[in-house]
C-alpha positions in Angstrom: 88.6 -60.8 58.3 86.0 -58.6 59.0 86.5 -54.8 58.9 85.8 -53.4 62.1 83.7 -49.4 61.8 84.1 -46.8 64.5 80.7 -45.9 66.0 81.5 -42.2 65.6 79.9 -40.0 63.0 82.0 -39.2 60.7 82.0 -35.1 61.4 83.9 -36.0 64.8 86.6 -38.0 63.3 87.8 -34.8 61.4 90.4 -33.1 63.3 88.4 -29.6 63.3 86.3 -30.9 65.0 87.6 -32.4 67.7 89.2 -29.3 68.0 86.1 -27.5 68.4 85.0 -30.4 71.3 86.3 -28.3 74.5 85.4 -25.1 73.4 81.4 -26.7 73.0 81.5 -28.3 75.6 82.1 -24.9 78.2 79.8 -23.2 75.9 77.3 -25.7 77.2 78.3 -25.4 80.5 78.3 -21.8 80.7 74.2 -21.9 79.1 73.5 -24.8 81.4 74.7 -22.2 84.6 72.8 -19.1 83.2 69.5 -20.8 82.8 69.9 -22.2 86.3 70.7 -18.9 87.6 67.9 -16.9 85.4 65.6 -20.1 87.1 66.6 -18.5 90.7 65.7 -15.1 90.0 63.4 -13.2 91.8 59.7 -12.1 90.5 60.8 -8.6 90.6 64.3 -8.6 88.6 62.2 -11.0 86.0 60.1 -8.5 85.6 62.6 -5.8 85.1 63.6 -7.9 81.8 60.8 -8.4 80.8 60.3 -12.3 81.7 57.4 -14.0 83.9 57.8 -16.4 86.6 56.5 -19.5 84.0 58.7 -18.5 81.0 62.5 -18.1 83.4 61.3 -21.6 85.1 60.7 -23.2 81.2 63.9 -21.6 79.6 65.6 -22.8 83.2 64.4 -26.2 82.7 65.9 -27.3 78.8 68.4 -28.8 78.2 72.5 -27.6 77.6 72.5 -29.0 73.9 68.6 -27.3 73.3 70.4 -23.9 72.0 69.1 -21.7 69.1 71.4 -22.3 65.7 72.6 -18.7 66.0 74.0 -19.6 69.2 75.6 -22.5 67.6 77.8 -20.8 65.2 
């Protein structure tokens, strides 16, 4: 008989964490909704933190998942 293999990597089998899942998964939600809302602010409140117009439109545009490691504690 052949021995069937889970197509999960290993580090989600472990039961820490699938733990962890829900609480990654809102933290990717939550950075998804602030970089679309930094992406719909206006020239002047961009300016007031110190951001242009090109770098709030890239940081708007990456991906959830696309998070510095410090972030990913």
């Amino acid at each position: 008989m052949p021995a069937f293999r889970l197509a999960l990597p290993l580090a989600l089998l472990r039961p820490s964490a699938l733990a962890r899942l829900p609480a990654r998964l809102l933290a990717a939600q939550a950075l998804a909704r602030s970089r679309r809302s930094l992406g719909r602010l206006d020239d002047h409140i961009l300016r007031d933190i110190g951001l242009t117009r090109e770098q709030a439109e890239s940081e708007a545009l990456r991906a959830a998942w696309d998070a510095p490691m410090h972030w990913k504690g």
